[in-house]
Kinemage of the C-alpha trace (Angstrom):
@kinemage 1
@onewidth
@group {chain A} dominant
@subgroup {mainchain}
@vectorlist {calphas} color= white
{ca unk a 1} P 0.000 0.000 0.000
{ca unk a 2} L 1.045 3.885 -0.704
{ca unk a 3} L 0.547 6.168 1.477
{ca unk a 4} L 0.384 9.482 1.187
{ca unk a 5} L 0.420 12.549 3.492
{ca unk a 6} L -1.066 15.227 1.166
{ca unk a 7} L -2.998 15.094 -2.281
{ca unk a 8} L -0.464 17.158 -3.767
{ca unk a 9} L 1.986 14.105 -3.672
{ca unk a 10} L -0.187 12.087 -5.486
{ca unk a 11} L -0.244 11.102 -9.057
{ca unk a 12} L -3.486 11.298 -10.448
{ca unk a 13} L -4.600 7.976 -11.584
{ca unk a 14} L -6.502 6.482 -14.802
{ca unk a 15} L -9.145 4.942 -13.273
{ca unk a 16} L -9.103 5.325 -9.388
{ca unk a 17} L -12.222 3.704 -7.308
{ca unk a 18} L -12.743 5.942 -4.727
{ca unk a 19} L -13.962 6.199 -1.277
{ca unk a 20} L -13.912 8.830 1.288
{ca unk a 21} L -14.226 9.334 5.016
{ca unk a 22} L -12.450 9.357 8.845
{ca unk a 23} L -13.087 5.713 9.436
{ca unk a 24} L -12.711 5.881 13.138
{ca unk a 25} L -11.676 2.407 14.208
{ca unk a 26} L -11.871 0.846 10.818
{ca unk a 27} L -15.059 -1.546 12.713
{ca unk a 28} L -17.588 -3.765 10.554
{ca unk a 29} L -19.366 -0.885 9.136
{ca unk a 30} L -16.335 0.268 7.465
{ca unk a 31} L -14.885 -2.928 6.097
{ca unk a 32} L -17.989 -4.039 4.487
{ca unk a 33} L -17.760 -0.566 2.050
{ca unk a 34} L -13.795 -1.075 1.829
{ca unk a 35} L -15.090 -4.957 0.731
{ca unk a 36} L -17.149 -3.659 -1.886
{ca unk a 37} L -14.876 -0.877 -2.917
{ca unk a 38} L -12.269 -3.588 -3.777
{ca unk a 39} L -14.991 -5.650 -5.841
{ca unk a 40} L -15.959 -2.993 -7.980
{ca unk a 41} L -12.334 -2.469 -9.013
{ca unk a 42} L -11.718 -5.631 -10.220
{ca unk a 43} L -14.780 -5.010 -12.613
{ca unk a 44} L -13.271 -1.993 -13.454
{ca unk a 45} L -9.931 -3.293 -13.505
{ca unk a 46} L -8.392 0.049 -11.615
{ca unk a 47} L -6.569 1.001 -8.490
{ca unk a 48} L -8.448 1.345 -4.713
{ca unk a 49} L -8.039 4.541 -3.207
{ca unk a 50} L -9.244 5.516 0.514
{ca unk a 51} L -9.160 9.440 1.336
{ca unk a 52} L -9.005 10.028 4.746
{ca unk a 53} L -8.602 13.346 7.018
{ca unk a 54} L -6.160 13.957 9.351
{ca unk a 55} L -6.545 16.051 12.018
{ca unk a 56} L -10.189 14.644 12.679
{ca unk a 57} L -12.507 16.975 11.105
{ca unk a 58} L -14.245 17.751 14.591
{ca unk a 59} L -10.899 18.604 15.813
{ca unk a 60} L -11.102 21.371 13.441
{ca unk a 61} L -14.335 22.656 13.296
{ca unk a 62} L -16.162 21.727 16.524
{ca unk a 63} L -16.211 23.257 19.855
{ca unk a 64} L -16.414 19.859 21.881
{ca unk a 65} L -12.877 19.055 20.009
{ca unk a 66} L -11.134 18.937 23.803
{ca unk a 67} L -13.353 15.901 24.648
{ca unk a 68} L -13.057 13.670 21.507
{ca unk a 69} L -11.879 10.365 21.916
{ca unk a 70} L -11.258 8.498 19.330
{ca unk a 71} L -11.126 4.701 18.497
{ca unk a 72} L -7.620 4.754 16.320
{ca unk a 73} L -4.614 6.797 15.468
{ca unk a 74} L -3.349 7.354 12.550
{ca unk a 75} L -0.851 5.048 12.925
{ca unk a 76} L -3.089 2.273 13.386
{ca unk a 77} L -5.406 3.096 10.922
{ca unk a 78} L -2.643 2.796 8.440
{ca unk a 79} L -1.770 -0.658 9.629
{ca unk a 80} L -5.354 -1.627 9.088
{ca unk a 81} L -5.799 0.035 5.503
{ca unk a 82} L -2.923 -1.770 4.446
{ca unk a 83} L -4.117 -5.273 6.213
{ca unk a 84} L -7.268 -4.618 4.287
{ca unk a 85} L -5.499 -4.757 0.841
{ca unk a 86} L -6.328 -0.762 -0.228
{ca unk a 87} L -3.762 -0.053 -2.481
{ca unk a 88} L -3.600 3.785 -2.366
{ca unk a 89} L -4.068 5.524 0.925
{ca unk a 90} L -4.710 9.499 1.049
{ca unk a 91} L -4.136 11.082 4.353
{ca unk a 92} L -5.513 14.920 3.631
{ca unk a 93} L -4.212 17.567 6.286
{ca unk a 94} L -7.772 18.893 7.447
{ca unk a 95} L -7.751 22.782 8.027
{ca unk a 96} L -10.460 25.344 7.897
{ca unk a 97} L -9.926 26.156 4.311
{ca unk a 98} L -10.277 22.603 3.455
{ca unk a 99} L -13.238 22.400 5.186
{ca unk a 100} L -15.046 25.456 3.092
{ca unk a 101} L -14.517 23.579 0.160
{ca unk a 102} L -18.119 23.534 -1.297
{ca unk a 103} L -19.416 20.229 -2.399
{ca unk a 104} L -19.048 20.994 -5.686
{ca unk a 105} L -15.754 22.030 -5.097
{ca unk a 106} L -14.628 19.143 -3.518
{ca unk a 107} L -15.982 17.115 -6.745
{ca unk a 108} L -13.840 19.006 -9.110
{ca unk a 109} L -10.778 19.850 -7.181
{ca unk a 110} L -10.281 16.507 -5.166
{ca unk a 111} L -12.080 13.334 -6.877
{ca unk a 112} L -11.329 14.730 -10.068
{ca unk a 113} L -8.171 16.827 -10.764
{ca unk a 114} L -6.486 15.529 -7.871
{ca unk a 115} L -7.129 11.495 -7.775
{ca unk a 116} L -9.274 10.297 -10.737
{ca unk a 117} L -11.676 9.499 -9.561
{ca unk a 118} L -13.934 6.605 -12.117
{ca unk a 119} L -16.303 4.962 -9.018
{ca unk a 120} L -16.813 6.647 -5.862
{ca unk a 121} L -18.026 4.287 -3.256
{ca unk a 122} L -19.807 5.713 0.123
{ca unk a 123} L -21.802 4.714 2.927
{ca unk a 124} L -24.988 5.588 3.563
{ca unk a 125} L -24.717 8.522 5.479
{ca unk a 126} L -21.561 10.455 4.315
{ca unk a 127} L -21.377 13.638 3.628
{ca unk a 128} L -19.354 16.256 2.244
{ca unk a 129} L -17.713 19.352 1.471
{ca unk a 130} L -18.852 23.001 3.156
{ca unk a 131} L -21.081 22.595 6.112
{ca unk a 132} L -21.553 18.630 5.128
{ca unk a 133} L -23.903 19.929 2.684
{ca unk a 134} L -22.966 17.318 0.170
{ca unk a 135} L -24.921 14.026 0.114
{ca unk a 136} L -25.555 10.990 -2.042
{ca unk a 137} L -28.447 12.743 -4.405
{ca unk a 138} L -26.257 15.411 -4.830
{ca unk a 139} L -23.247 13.037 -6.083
{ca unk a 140} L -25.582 11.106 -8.384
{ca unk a 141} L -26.977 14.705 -9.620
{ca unk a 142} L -23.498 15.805 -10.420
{ca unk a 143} L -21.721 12.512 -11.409
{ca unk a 144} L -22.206 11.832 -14.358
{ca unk a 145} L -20.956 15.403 -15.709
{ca unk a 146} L -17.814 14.623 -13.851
{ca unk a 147} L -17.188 11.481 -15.838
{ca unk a 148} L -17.572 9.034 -12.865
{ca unk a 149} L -19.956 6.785 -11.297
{ca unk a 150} L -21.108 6.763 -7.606
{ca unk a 151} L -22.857 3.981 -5.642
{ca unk a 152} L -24.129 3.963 -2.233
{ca unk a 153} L -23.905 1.217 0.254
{ca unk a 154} L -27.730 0.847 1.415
{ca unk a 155} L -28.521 1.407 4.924
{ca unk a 156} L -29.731 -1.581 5.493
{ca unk a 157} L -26.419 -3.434 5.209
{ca unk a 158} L -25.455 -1.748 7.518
{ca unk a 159} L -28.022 -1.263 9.889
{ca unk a 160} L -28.006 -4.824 9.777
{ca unk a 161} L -25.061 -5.045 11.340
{ca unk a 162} L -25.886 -2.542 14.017
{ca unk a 163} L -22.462 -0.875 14.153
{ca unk a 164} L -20.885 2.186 14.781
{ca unk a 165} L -18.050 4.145 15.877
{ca unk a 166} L -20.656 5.621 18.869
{ca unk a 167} L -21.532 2.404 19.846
{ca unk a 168} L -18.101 1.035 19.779
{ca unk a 169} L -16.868 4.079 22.327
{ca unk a 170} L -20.479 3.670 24.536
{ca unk a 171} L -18.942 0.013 25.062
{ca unk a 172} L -15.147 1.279 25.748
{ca unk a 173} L -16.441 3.195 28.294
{ca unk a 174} L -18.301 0.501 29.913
{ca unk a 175} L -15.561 -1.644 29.876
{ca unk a 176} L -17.562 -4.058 27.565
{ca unk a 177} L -14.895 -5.282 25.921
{ca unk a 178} L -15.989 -8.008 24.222
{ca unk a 179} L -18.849 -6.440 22.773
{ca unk a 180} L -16.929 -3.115 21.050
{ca unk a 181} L -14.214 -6.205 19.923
{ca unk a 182} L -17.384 -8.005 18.219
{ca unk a 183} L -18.173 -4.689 16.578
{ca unk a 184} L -14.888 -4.522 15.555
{ca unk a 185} L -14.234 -7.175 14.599
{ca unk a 186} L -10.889 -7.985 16.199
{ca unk a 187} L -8.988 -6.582 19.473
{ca unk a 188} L -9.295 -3.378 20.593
{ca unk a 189} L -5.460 -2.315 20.951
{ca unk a 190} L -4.048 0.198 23.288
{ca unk a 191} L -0.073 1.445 22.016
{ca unk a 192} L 2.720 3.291 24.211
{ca unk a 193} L 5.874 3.814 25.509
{ca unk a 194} L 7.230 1.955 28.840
{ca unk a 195} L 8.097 4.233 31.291
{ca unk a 196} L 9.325 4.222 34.972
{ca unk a 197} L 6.507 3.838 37.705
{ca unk a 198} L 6.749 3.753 41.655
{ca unk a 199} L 8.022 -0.121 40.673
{ca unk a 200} L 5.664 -1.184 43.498
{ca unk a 201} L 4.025 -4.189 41.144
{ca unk a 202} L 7.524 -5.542 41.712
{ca unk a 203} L 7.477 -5.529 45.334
{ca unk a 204} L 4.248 -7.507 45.573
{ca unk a 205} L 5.752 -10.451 42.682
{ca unk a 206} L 4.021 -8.747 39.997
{ca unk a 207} L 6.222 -6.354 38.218
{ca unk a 208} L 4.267 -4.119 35.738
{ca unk a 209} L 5.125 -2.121 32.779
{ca unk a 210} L 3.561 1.334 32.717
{ca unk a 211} L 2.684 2.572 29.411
{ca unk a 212} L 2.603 6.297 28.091
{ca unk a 213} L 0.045 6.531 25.643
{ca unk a 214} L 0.936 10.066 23.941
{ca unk a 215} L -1.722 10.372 22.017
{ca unk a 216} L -4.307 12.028 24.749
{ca unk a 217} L -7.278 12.017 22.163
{ca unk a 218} L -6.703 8.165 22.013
{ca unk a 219} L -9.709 6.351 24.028
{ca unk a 220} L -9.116 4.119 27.253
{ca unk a 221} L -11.712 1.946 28.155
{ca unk a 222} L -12.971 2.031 31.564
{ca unk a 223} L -10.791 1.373 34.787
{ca unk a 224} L -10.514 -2.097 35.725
{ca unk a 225} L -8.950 -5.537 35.046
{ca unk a 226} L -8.589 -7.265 31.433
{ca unk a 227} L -6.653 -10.075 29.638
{ca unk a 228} L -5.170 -9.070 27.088
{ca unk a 229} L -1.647 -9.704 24.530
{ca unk a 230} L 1.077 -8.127 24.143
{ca unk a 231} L 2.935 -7.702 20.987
{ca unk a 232} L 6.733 -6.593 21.903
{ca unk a 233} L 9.580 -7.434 19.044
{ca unk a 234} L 7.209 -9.559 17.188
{ca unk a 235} L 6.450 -11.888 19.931
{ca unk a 236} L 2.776 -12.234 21.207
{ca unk a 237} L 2.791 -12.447 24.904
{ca unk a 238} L -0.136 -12.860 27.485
{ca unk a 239} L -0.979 -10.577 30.272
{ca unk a 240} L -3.109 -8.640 32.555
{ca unk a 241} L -4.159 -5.014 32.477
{ca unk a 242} L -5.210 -2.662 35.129
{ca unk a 243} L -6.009 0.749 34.354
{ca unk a 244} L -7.100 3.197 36.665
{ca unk a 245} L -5.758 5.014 39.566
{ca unk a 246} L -4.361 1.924 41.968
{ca unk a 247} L -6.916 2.803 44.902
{ca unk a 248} L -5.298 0.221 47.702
{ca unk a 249} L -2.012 2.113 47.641
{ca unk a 250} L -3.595 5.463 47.162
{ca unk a 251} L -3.194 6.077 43.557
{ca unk a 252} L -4.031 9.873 42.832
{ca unk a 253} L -3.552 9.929 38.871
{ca unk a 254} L -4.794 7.040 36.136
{ca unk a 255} L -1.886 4.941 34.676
{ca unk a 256} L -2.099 2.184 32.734
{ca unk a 257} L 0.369 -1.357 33.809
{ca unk a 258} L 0.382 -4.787 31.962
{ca unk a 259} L 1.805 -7.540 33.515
{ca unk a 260} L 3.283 -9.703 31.426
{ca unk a 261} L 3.157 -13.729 32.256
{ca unk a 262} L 6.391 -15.732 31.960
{ca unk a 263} L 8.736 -12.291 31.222
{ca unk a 264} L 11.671 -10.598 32.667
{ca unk a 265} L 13.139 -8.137 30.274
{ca unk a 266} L 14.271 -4.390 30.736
{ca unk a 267} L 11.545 -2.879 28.159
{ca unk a 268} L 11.815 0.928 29.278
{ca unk a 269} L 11.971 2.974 26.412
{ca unk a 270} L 10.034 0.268 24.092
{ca unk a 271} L 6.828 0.665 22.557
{ca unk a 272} L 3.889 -2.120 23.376
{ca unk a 273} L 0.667 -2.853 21.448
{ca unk a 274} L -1.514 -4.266 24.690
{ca unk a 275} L -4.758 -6.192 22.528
{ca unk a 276} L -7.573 -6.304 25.327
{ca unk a 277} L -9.896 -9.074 25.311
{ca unk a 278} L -11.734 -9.403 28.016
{ca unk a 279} L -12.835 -7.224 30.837
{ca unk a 280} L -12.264 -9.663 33.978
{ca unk a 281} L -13.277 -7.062 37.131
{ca unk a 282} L -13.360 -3.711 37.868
{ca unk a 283} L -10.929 -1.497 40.059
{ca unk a 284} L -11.658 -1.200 43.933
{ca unk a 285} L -9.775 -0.748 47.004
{ca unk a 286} L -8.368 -3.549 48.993
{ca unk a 287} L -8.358 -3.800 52.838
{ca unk a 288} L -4.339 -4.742 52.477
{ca unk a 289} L -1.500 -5.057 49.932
{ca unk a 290} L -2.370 -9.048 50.839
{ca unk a 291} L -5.355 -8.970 49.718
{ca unk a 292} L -4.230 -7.065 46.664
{ca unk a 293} L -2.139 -9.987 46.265
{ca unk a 294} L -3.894 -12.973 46.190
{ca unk a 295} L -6.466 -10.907 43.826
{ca unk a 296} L -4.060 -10.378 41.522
{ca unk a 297} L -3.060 -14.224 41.696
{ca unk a 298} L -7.089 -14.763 41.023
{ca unk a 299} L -6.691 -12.175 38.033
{ca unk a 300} L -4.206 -14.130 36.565
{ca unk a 301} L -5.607 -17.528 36.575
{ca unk a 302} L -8.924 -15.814 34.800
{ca unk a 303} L -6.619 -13.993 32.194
{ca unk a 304} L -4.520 -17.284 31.900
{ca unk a 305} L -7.621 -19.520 31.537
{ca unk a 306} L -9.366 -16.697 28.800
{ca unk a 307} L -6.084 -16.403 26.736
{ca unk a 308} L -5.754 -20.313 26.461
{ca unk a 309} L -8.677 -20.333 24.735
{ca unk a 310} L -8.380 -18.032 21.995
């Protein structure tokens, strides 16, 4: 896959098959219109293209920007376009101008000029250009004077599959793991840097690593307990996660700490991709560091049991 970090890098193509949007989380939803995208183009015998937006448009152009949360960076939607076989992937710097584009605008200048475009493949709510006033009548209006075909995927396809990025988030913040990894149709992953902590995990026999997570707009499910893998130097490792503020030895800021089974390595510095799969209990306060203990030990066995199975 090409990426590309501006449309003025790329070379227009001959027949380009087209589809547009942020794709937060890349869930269900989204892969069954990237599926179809990458049927029509064997028909039409061209090259996929995916134009995305990066800042997030409501980063841009909302007040409520502060409080987003958001299911994937950048980086990870990348890894996922690319797992998905897209060939072409457009990552468009999102800034006010761009945003006053008028629809018709945005037809000319950027699915023509710019990329190509011969099939332009959306879902059934997208919309476009100045003040989203572009819509799916208005692209089959316009269309055909552009030279290129458009086809909607039908809401009921995806209705059907009753998914979205809101509902995906609404279960993050439960800490209903399992059901936002059903939506999306694989792990919900969590990446950062290890960095130095208190070290108390290692006092009670379970040394942690804490991970920085710099991306702040990046969204953390809820506090509490989960199983999940690791992925550190292309190994796949088994764990358990606790985020929140470590209550029984009077946490006062949220962190985030895997502990990883079987493993004794110096990791500080190194970047981990923690892949949560279940939510196994949430945080409270113990009585003692004890009973912290042989919680933990309970924790484990859970995780250990889950992770077997998968």
């Amino acid at each position: 896959m090409k990426v590309y970090h501006s449309l003025d890098t790329f070379d227009k193509l001959p027949k380009a098959v087209v589809t547009s949007g942020t794709f937060d989380g890349v869930h269900k939803g989204h892969q069954k219109i990237l599926s179809r995208l990458k049927e029509i183009n064997i028909q039409q015998q061209g090259e996929t293209v995916v134009l995305t937006y990066w800042p997030h448009p409501r980063m841009i152009v909302s007040d409520d920007s502060q409080d987003l949360q958001l299911l994937s960076t950048i980086e990870e939607k990348i890894e996922l376009f690319e797992a998905l076989g897209i060939q072409h992937l457009i990552i468009t710097p999102f800034t006010r101008a761009f945003s006053e584009l008028t629809p018709t605008e945005f037809i000319q200048q950027v699915l023509v000029d710019r990329i190509g475009t011969k099939k332009f493949v959306i879902g059934y709510d997208h919309r476009f250009g100045r003040n989203r006033e572009g819509s799916f009548d208005f692209l089959q209006k316009k269309a055909p004077s552009f030279g290129f075909e458009v086809e909607e995927i039908p809401r009921q396809d995806i209705d059907e599959l009753a998914i979205s990025s809101t509902r995906i988030r609404n279960a993050l913040q439960l800490g209903d793991i399992e059901v936002a990894n059903g939506l999306l149709g694989r792990p919900y992953p969590i990446s950062g840097v290890v960095v130095k902590g208190k070290q108390i995990g290692r006092t009670l026999g379970f040394p942690t690593a804490n991970l920085e997570v710099k991306e702040n707009y990046k969204l953390v499910p809820a506090n509490g307990v989960y199983a999940v893998n690791v992925r550190h130097r292309g190994q796949l490792l088994g764990g358990i996660l606790n985020i929140g503020i470590r209550p029984t030895i009077d946490g006062t800021h949220r962190t985030i700490e895997v502990h990883l089974f079987d493993f004794d390595q110096d990791i500080y510095g190194e970047r981990l991709q923690i892949l949560l799969h279940k939510f196994i209990r949430p945080e409270k306060k113990f009585e003692s560091l004890d009973a912290l203990v042989a919680q933990i030990k309970e924790d484990k066995t859970v995780a250990t049991k889950y992770l077997s199975t998968l």
